[in-house]
N, C-alpha and C positions, 0 to 999 in steps of 0.2 A: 504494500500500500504506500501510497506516495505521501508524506507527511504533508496536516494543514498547513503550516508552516514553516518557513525555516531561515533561517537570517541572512541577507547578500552578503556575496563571497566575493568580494575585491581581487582585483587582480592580485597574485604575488608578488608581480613586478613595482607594485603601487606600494607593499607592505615589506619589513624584514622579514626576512624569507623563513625562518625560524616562527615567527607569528603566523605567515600565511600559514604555513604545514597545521599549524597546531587550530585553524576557525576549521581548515577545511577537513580536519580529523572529527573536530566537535562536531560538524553540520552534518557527517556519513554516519557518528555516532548517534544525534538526534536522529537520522530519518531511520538508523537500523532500530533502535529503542521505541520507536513510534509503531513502524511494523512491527514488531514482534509483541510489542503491549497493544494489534489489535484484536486479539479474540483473548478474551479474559470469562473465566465460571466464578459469580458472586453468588455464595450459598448463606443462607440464612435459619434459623431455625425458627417452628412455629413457635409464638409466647403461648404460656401454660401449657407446651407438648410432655415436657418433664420438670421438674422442681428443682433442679438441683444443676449446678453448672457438666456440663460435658466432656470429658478427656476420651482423647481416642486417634483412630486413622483417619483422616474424612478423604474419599474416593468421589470421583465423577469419572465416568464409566460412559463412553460412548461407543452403539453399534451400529452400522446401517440395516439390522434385521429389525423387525418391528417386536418378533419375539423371540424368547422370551424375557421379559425384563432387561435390561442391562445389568443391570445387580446379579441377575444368576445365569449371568455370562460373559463373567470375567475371566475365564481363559476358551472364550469360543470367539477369537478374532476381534476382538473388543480394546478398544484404546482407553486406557487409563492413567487417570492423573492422582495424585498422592501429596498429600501435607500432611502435618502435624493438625488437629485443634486441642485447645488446652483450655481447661475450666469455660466451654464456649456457651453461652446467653444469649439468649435471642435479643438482646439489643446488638450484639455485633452482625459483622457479616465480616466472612474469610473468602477470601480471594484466592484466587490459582489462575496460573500466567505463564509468559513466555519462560518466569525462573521457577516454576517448578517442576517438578521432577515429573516424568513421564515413560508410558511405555505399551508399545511398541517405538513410536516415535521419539528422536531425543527430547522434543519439548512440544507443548499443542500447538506453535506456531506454524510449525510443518505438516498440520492434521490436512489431509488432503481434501479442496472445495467438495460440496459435497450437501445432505441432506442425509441426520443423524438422529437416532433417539437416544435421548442425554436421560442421565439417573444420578443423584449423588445420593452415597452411602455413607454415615457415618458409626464405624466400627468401634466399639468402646465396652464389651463381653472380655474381663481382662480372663475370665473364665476357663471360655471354649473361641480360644482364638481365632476363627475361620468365617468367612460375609456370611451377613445375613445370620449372625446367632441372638438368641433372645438378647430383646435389651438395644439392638442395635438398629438406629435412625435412618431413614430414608425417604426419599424426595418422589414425588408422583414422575413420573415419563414425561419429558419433553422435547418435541420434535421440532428442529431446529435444522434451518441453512447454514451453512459454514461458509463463509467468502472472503477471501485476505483481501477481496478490492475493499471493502466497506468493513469498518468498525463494527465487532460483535462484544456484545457482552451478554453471556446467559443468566440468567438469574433465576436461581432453584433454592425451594424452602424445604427445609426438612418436616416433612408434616404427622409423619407416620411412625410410630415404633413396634418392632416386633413383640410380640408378648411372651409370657414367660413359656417355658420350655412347661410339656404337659407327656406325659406317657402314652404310649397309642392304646386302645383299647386291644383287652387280652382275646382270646380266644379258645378253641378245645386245646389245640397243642401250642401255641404260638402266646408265650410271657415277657413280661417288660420287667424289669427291677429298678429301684434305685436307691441307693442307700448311702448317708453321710459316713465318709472315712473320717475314723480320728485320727489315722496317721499321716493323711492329707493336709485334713483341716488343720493339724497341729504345726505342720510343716509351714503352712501360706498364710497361718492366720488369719482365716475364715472359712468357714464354710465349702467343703468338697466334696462333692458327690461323686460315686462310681454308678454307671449307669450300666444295663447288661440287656441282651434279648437271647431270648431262652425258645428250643423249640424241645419238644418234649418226643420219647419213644410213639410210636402209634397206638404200643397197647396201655400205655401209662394208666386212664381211665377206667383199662377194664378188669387190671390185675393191681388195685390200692397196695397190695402187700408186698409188691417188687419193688426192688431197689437195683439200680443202674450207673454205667460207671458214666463217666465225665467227658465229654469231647471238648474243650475249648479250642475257639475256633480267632483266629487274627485277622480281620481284613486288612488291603491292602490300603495306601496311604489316605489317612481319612473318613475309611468306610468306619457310620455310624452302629452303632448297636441295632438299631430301625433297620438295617438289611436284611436281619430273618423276615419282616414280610416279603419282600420280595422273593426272597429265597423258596417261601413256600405259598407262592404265588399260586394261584391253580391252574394245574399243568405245567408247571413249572419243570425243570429235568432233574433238578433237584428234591420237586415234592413226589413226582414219580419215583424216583429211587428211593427218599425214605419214608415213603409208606408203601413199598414192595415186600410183598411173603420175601422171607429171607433174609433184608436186610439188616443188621445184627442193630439190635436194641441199645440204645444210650441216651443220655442229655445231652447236648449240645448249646452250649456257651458261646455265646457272640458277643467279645470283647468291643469298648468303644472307641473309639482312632481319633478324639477331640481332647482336648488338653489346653492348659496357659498357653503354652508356645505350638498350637497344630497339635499334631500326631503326636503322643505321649511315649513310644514304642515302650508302654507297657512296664519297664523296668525303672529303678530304685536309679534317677540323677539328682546332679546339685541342684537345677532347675526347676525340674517338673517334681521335685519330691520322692518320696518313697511308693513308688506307683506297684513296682513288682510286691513289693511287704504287703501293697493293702489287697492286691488280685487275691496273693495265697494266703494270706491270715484273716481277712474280710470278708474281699467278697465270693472267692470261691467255697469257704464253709458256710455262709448263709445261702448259696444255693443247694450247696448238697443238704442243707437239714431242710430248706423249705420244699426239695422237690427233689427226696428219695436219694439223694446220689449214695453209692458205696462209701465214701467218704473216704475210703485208703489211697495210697500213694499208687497203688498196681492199677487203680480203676481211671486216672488221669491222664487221658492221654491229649496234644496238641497239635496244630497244624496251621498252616498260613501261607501266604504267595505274597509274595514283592516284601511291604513294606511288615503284611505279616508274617513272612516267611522268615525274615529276623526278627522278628520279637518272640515269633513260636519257640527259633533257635536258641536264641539269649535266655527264653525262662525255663528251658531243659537244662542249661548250662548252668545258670545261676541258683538254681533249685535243683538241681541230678536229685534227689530225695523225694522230692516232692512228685514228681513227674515221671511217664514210665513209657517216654517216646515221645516224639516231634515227624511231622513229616511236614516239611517244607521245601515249599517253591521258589525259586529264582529271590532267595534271599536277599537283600540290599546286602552290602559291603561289607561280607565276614572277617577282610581282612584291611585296615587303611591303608595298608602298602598299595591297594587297589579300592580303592572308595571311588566307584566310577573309573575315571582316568586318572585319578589323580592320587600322589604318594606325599602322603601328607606329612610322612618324617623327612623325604629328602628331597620333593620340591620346592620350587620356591617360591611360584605364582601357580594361584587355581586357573583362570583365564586363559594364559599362553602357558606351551609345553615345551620341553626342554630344547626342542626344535625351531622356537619361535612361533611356533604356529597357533593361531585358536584351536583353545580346546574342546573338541566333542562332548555333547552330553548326554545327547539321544541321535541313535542312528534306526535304520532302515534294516531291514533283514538283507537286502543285498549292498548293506556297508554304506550308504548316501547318508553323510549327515544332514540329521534335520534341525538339531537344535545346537548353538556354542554354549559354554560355562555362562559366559558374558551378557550375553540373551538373559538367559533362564535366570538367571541373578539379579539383573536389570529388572526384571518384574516382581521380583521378591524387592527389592528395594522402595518400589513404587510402593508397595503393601505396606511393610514396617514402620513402623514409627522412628524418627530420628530419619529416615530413610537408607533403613539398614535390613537386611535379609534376613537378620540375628532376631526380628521381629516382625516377621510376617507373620508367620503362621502357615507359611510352605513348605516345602520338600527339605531345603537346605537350613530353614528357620528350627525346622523338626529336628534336623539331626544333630546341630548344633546346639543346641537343648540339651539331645538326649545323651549325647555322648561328651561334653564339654564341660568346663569347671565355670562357677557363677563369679561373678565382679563384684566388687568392692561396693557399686550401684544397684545390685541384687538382680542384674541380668546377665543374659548369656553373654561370655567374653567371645568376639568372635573368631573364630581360625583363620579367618585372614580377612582383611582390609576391603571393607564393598565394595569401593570404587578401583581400584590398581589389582587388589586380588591376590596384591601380596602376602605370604603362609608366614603364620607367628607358632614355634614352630614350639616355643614354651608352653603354647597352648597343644601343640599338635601332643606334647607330652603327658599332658593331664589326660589328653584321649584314650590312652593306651587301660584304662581300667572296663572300659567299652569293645574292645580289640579281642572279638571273641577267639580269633586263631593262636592271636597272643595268649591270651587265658589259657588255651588248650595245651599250647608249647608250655608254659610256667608249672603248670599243674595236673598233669596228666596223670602222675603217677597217683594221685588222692582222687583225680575227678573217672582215671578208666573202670575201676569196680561199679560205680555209679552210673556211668552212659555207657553201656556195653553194651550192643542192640539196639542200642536207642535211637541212634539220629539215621534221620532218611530227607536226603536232600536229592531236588529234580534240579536241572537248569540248561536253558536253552544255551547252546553253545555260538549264538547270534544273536545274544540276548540284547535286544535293542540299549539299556540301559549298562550295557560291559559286567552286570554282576556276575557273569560265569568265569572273569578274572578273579575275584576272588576265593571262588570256591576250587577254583584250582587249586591257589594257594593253600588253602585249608585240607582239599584231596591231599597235595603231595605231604603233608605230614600226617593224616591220619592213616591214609596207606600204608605207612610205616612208619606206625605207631607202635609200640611197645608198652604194654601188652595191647593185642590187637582190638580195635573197636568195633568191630562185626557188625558195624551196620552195612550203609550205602548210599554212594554218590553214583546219578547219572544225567548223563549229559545228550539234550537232543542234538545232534546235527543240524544246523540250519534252522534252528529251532527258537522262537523270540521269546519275548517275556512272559512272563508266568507260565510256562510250559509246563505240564506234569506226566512224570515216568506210569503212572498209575491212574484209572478212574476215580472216582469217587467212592462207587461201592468196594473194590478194590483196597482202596486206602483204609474203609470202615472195614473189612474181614480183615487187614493186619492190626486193625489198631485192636478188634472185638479177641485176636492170638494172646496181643501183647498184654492186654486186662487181665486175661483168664493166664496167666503164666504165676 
């Protein structure tokens, strides 16, 4: 856009040449600052929407789809903008502009002409850190022209808050739980809930006197507890198989993947608190008394894919007593020598690789990357507070959480620097209590009597996400391991993420072996 105005630019010749450079620096600098301050989002909040001032992420979220919302579709091609608000009252109004942070694009200035449905959200659930969780604000759909010839300024109110979190209703086999942890609550100083969805045996109702062992189940990055409905969807492939003659009888446990920081991966951090203490001390003995479980350590078996496929692994490891087998899928990053691409003892930037080159972070089964470090990082930025990944509530916000030592400011310290990507390397060494391969090398000798049999890991050997680099790593020591680990590692050929060596009914007649042993 060609600035209202801007001040005459004398010849040089007419001026010390040193003056002229420095009008006709200012007059490129005014007409670049005019353009770029002209599409600006003024967000405001409704007066009396809430009572109390607002701390939180505040997002405006633009898509060219009409649905569904922009708010719940923020990683479906959606351009998003990110700030801080802090203590925010509907007499202010917060601004986002050519300087704030954004993503896909580096700034909204660059947002291409166009006709968009605009949504702002403001994120403030210090809770269950992920859009759209109770508690958290947002603005009705406005459909807006984008034009860098002409001055835009959107202006969106927050009118609307989500209500509080409610349980779905139960059913014959399909249960909700939720119950305050004291070793949560004691930890955050407030109030924390473990939340669980339960699907029960088929003959549960018709045999009251049977008692059944345990399946806990891990979804992948973020899947809620609420997935058993789908799960046992009708006609589902899943409700077919477990209500088929045959299929061997259990409770199954559907862990919840929402936490302070995203995904909790289930275990005992500095950050997210004692999560693994409260599953086996909490909440998995008030399932087994409220709904029959055996309640021994032989009747507990686990399982998971991606992001549950390591937590399933981690709570066989960190509990071998507790637990009496894992079978996991395309587990995240058993080992940080190989956490994706990246080696977090002896690299030195996540972004570029020893090579110089951007680093991969998702590929294609036939090897085309689809996504850089850089990328994928940039939009966790946009999310977090401070405008840091370390506080999003995503993939890398999660792992950094869950495997990482807490600051002095009572958040995650991060593993390397948002913006350059550069690896702190003091921190890479607090990691290493997270480093389940590491664990297994330190302690084998105490932990082999206890997981012998026990771990069964699949993984695509094309694994979109590189996780089959680390289970290598983990195969060539348990391979040969001393004394030997009798379980199993298999690896599909050409085979992408979450791949499994076994069905599902398959996996329940070894898990229905490994009960009964």
């Amino acid at each position: 856009m060609k600035p209202h105005f801007a001040p005459k630019v004398q010849s040089s010749k007419l001026l010390p040449p040193i003056l002229g450079f420095l009008l006709l620096l200012f007059c490129l600098e005014s007409f670049s600052a005019t353009n770029e301050a002209s599409l600006r989002f003024e967000v405001t909040l409704k007066q009396g929407l809430v009572a109390t001032p607002q701390t939180g992420r505040l997002l405006v979220i633009l898509n060219q789809k009409e649905s569904p919302e922009p708010r719940f579709a923020i990683n479906d091609g959606s351009v998003i903008i990110g700030r801080d608000a802090d203590d925010f009252v509907s007499s202010q109004k917060l601004l986002l502009d050519h300087s704030t942070i954004s993503c896909p694009i580096p700034n909204p200035s660059e947002l291409p002409t166009g006709d968009y449905f605009v949504q702002a959200l403001l994120m403030v659930n210090q809770d269950l850190r992920l859009p759209n969780a109770p508690g958290d604000l947002y603005s009705s759909v406005a459909k807006v022209h984008i034009d860098h010839a002409i001055s835009n300024t959107v202006c969106l109110q927050l009118s609307q808050q989500i209500g509080p979190e409610q349980l779905p209703a139960d059913t014959e086999l399909v249960k909700f739980v939720q119950i305050q942890s004291a070793l949560l609550s004691k930890f955050h100083g407030r109030p924390i809930y473990l939340r669980a969805g339960i699907i029960l045996p088929r003959n549960f109702n018709r045999k009251p006197s049977e008692t059944y062992p345990l399946w806990v189940r891990v979804g992948g990055l973020d899947t809620r507890y609420t997935a058993v409905h789908s799960m046992m969807g009708e006609k589902s492939d899943f409700q077919k198989t477990w209500l088929a003659d045959g299929t061997p009888q259990m409770i199954m446990l559907q862990l919840d993947g929402a936490g302070p920081y995203g995904d909790c991966y289930q275990i005992n951090s500095d950050n997210n608190g004692p999560y693994g203490d409260a599953i086996t001390q909490e909440l998995i003995p008030y399932v087994e008394r409220h709904f029959r479980g055996i309640g021994k350590s032989r009747a507990r078996v686990l399982s998971g894919a991606s992001t549950g496929g390591w937590a399933s692994l981690a709570l066989q490891i960190f509990y071998p007593d507790f637990f009496n087998g894992v079978w996991s899928s395309s587990p995240d990053g058993v080992d940080f020598r190989a956490f994706e691409l990246i080696d977090i003892y002896s690299d030195t930037n996540a972004y570029v690789n020893k090579f110089g080159f951007e680093r991969p972070s998702e590929r294609t089964l036939q090897g085309d990357t689809k996504l850089i470090m850089r990328r994928e990082v940039l939009m966790e930025n946009v999310l977090g507070r401070g405008n840091s990944w370390t506080l999003s509530g995503g993939q890398w916000c999660a792992w950094n959480a869950a495997y990482g030592p807490r600051g002095a400011d009572g958040q995650p310290i991060p593993l390397w620097d948002p913006q350059t990507g550069k690896l702190n390397h003091e921190v890479a060494e607090k990691w290493k209590s997270h480093d389940l391969n590491l664990i297994l090398h330190k302690n084998w000798k105490a932990l082999a009597p206890k997981l012998q049999g026990k771990i069964h890991i699949a993984v695509g050997d094309a694994d979109n996400y590189f996780l089959n680099n680390g289970v290598h790593l983990m195969d060539s020591f348990l391979s040969h391991a001393d004394p030997a680990y009798r379980g199993r590692i298999v690896y599909g050929p050409v085979k992408g993420h979450t791949w499994s060596d076994v069905s599902m009914r398959e996996m329940m007649n070894e898990m229905k072996a490994a009960t009964e042993k």
